[in-house]
C-alpha positions as CSV (number, residue, x, y, z in Angstrom):
1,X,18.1,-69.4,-51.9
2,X,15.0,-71.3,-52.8
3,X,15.5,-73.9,-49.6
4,X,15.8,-70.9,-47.1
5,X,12.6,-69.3,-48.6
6,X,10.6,-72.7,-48.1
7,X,12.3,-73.5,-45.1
8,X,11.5,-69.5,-43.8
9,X,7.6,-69.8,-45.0
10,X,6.9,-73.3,-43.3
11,X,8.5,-71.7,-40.1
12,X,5.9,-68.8,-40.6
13,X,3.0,-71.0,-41.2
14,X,3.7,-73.2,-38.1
15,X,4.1,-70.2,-36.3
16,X,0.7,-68.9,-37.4
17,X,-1.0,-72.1,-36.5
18,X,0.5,-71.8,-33.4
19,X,-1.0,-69.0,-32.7
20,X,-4.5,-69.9,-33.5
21,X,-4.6,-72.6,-30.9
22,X,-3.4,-70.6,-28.1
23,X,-6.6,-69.2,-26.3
24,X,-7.4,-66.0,-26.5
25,X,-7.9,-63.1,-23.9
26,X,-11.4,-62.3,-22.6
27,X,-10.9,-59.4,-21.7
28,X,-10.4,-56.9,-18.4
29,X,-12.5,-58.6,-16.4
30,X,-12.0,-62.4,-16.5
31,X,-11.5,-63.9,-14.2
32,X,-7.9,-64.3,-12.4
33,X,-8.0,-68.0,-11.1
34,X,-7.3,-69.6,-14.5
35,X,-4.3,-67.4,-14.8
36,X,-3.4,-67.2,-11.3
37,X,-4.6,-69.3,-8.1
38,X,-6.9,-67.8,-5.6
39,X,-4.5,-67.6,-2.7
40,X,-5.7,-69.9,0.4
41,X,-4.2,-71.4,3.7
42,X,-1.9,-73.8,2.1
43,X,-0.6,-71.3,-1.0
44,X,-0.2,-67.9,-0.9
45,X,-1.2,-66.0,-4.9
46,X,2.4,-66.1,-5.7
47,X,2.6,-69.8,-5.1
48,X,4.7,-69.4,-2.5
49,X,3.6,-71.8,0.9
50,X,1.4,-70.6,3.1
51,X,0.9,-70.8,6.9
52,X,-1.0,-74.5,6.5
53,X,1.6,-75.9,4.2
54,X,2.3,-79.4,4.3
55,X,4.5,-81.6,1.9
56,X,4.3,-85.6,2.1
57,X,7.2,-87.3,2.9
58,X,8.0,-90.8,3.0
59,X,11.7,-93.2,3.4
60,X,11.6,-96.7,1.9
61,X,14.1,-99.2,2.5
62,X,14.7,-101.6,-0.3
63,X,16.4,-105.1,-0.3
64,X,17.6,-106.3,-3.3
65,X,20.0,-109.3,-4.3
66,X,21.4,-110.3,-8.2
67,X,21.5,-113.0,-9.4
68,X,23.5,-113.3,-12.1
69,X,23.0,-116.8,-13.4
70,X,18.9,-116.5,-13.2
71,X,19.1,-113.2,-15.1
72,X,15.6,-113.8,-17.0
73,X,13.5,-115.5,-14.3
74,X,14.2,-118.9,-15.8
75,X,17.2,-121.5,-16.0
């Protein structure tokens, strides 16, 4: 019984510290773009692409060969 009391009340306390770190609410009228992103050409506010999306893409082609008896760079 006394472990799952000290094992309950360090599970409180953590969660309390927890909660101290998290930052707190300024109110009605902060400002949205920390919680959500002003919307723009390339994302909408949902996140979801917008007309000027564009994503990076790129192909590599890789030759490799193993060598078994020069496994470490040496001999």
């Amino acid at each position: 019984m006394r472990f799952v009391l000290t094992v309950a009340g360090c599970l409180l306390a953590s969660c309390y510290a927890i909660a101290q770190d998290a930052p707190k609410w300024q109110g009605k009228f902060e400002q949205l773009n920390q919680a959500l992103p002003t919307p723009n050409e390339y994302r909408t506010g949902s996140g979801a692409p917008g007309p000027k999306y564009w994503q990076q893409k790129a192909d590599y082609v890789i030759n490799a060969e193993l060598n078994d008896e020069n496994i470490y760079g040496y001999r």
